[in-house]
C-alpha positions in Angstrom: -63.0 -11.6 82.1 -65.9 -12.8 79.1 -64.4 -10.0 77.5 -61.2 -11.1 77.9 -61.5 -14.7 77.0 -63.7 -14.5 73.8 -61.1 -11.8 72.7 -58.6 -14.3 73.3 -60.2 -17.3 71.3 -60.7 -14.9 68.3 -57.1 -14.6 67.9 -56.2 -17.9 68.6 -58.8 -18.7 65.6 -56.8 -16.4 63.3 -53.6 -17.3 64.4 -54.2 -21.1 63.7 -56.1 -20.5 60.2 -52.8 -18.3 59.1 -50.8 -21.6 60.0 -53.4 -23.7 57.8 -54.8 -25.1 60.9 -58.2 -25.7 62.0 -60.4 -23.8 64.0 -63.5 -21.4 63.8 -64.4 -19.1 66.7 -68.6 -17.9 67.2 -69.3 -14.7 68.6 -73.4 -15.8 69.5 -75.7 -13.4 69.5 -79.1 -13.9 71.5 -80.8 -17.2 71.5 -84.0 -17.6 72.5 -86.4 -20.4 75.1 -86.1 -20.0 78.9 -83.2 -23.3 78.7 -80.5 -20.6 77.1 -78.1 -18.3 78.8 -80.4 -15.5 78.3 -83.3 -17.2 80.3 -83.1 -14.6 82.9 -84.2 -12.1 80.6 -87.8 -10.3 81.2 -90.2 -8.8 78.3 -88.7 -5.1 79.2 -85.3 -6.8 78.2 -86.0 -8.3 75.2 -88.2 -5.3 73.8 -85.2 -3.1 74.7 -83.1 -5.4 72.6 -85.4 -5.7 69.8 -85.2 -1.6 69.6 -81.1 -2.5 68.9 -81.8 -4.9 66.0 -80.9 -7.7 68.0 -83.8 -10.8 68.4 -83.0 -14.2 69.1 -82.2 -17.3 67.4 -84.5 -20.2 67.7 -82.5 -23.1 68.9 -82.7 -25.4 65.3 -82.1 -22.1 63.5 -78.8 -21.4 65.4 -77.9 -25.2 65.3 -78.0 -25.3 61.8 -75.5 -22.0 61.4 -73.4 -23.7 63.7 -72.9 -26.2 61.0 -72.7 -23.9 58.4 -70.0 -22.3 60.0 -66.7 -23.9 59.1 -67.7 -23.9 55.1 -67.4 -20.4 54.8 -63.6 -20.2 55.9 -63.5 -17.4 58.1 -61.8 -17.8 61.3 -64.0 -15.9 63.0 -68.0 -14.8 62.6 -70.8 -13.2 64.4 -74.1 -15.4 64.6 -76.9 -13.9 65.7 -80.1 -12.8 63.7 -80.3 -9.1 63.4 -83.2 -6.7 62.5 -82.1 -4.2 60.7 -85.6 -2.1 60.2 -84.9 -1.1 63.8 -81.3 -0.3 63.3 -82.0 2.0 60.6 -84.7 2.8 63.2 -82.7 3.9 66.1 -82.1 6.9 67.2 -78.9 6.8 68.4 -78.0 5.4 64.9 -76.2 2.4 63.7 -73.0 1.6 65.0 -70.4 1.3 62.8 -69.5 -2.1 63.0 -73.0 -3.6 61.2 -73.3 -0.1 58.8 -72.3 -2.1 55.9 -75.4 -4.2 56.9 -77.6 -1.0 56.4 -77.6 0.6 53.0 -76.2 4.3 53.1 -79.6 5.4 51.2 -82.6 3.6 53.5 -79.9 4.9 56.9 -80.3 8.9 55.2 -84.1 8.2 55.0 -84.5 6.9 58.5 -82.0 10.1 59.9 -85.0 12.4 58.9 -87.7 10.9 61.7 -84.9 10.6 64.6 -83.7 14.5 63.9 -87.4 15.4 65.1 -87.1 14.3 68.2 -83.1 14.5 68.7 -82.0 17.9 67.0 -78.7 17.7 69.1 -77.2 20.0 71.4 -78.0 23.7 69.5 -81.5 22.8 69.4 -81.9 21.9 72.9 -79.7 24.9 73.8 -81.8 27.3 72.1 -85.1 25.8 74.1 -83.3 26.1 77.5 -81.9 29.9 76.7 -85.2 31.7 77.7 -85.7 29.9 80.2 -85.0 30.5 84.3 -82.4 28.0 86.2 -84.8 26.3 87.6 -87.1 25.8 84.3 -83.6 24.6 82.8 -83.0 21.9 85.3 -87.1 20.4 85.1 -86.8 20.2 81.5 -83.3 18.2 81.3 -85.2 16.0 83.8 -88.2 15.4 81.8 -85.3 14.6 79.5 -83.8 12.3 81.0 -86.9 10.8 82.6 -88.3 10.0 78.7 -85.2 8.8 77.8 -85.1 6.2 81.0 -88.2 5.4 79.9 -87.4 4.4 76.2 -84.9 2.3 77.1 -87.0 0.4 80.1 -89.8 -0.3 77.8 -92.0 2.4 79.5 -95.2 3.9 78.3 -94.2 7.3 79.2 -91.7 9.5 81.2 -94.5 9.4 84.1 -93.5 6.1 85.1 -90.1 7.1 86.0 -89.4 8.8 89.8 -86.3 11.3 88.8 -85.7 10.6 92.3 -85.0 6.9 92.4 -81.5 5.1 92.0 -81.1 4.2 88.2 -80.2 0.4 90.1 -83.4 0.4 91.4 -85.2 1.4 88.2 -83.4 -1.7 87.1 -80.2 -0.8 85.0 -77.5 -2.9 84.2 -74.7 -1.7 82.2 -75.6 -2.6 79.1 -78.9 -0.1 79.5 -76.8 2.1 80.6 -74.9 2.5 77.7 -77.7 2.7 75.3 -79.0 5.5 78.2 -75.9 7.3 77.5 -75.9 6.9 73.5 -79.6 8.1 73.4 -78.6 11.2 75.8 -75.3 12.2 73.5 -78.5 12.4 70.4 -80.6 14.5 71.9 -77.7 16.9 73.6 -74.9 16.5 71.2 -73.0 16.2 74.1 -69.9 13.7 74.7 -71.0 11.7 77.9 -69.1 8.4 79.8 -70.0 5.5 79.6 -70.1 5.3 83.3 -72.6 8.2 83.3 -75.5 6.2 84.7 -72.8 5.3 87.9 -71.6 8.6 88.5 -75.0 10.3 88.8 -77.2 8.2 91.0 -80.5 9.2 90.0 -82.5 11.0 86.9 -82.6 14.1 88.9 -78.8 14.2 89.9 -78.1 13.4 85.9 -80.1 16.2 85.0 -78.2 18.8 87.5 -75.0 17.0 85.7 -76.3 18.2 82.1 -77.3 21.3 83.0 -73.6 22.1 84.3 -72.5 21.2 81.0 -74.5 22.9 78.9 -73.2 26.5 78.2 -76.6 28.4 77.4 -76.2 31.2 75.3 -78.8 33.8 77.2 -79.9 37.1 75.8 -79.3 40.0 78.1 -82.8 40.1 80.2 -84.4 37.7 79.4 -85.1 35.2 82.4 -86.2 38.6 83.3 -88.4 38.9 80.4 -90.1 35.2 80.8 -90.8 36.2 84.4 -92.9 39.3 83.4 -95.0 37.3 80.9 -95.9 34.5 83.5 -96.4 37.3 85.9 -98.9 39.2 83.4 -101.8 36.9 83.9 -101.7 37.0 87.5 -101.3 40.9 87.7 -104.3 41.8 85.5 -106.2 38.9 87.9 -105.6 40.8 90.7 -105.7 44.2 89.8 -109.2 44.4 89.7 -108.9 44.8 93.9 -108.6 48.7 94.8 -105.9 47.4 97.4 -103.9 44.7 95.7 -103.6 47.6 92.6 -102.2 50.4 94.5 -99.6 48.1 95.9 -98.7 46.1 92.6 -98.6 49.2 90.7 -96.4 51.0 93.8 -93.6 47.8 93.3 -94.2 47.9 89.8 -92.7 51.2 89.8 -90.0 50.4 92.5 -88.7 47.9 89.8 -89.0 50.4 87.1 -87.0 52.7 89.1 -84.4 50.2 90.1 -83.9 49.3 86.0 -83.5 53.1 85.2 -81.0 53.5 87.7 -79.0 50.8 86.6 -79.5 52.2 83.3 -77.7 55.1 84.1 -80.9 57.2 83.8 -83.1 59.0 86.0 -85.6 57.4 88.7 -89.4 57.5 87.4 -91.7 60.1 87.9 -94.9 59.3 90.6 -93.4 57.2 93.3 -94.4 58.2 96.6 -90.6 59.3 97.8 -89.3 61.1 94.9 -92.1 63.2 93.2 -91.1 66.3 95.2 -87.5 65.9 93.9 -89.0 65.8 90.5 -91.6 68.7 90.2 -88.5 71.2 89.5 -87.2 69.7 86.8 -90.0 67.6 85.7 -91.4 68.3 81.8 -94.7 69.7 81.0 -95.6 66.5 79.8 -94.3 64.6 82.8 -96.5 67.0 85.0 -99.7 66.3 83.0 -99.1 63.1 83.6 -98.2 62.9 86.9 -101.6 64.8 87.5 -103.7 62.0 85.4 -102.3 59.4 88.0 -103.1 61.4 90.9 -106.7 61.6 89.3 
């Protein structure tokens, strides 16, 4: 309904001005003292505003555009006092409506920082590929987490339960928006607006962007990053007689499985086939056999 109405008093200023008739119409931005509309607002609030570019007016400051309005002849203007350092700052970028605001050069220096930390969706796509489902879904969460956590003022993704209700983190819609726009940088991908509202919490968000990625996996190689954590722990407990000779024995059950879905023969060694083997086994395959046995 706000919507609605200032929408509607922007055109009635035009309207009238293209009949030679008075009127001006102020889109205000932020005005600052505890007395002003945006008295409610808290630090977290106003430092998630700042990050935009918006700050707010003191009240002689805005008084005095107020009357400096109707000379410039424009039916309708936006007064609000803008900080555009921390638009060319942001890392969702500057929205087009206040880009000719920012100078084209001084917005390509400030891409170079943001693309460090939001290299879009290949980037993050290429991190998730080696990775296991579950190592997929706890690093869009960390995601998400940091990114709650910019926009909330936070120190650090830590603060932020990914199993909390984004209402009571304390989002409102308009943090939920800049949620959204920071998200779409650092996955390239084309979220709602009503993404916070669908998805409850961090943790359900993050199970969203994980269905919506499409990872590009190499053959093997969840099965790859499994074997490299399991390295350490194997040569940790291999020094046991015991835990050895059974390691070793599944070790070579999983060898044997790979080879058979291979298409190729079962291993040499293991404790149900070796008989099968010694027929057609090679002399090298024998020598070896013995050196194990040894």
């Amino acid at each position: 309904n706000y919507a609605a109405g200032n929408a509607f008093l922007d055109a009635l200023a035009a309207h009238r001005r293209a009949q030679a008739l008075p009127a001006v119409s102020l889109a205000w931005g932020l005005w600052g003292g505890t007395g002003s509309i945006a008295g409610h607002l808290g630090d977290a609030d106003l430092r998630r505003l700042a990050r935009s570019g918006l700050l707010p007016l003191a009240g002689d400051e805005a008084m005095d555009l107020f009357d400096a309005a109707p000379a410039t002849g424009e039916p309708v203007l936006g007064v609000t006092r803008l900080d555009t350092a921390a638009l060319r700052a942001s890392g969702t970028g500057v929205p087009p409506l206040l880009r000719a605001l920012v100078p084209a050069t001084a917005t390509r220096r400030a891409a170079a920082p943001a693309a460090a930390t939001d290299d879009g969706g290949e980037g993050l796509a290429q991190r998730l590929a080696p990775l296991t489902p579950a190592e997929r879904e706890r690093t869009l969460t960390a995601l998400v987490c940091a990114r709650v956590a910019a926009v909330l003022g936070h120190n650090g993704a830590d603060a932020i339960d990914p199993d909390h209700a984004f209402t009571e983190l304390g989002f409102d819609s308009l943090t939920a928006v800049e949620l959204r726009n920071q998200l779409n940088a650092a996955t390239g991908l084309r979220l709602p607006t009503t993404t916070v509202f669908d998805h409850p919490t961090p943790a359900a968000l993050a199970a969203n962007l994980l269905a919506r990625f499409v990872v590009d996996t190499p053959p093997g190689e969840p099965v790859l990053a499994e074997l490299s954590r399991l390295r350490s722990a194997i040569e940790e407990s291999a020094s046991d007689a015991d835990a050895y000779q059974r390691i070793t024995a599944r070790l070579r059950e999983l060898l044997d499985a790979a080879d058979l879905a291979h298409g190729g023969p079962r291993a040499v060694g293991t404790a149900d086939d070796t008989g099968d083997h010694l027929e057609t086994a090679s002399d090298e395959e024998l020598f070896a056999l013995i050196d194990e046995l040894d």
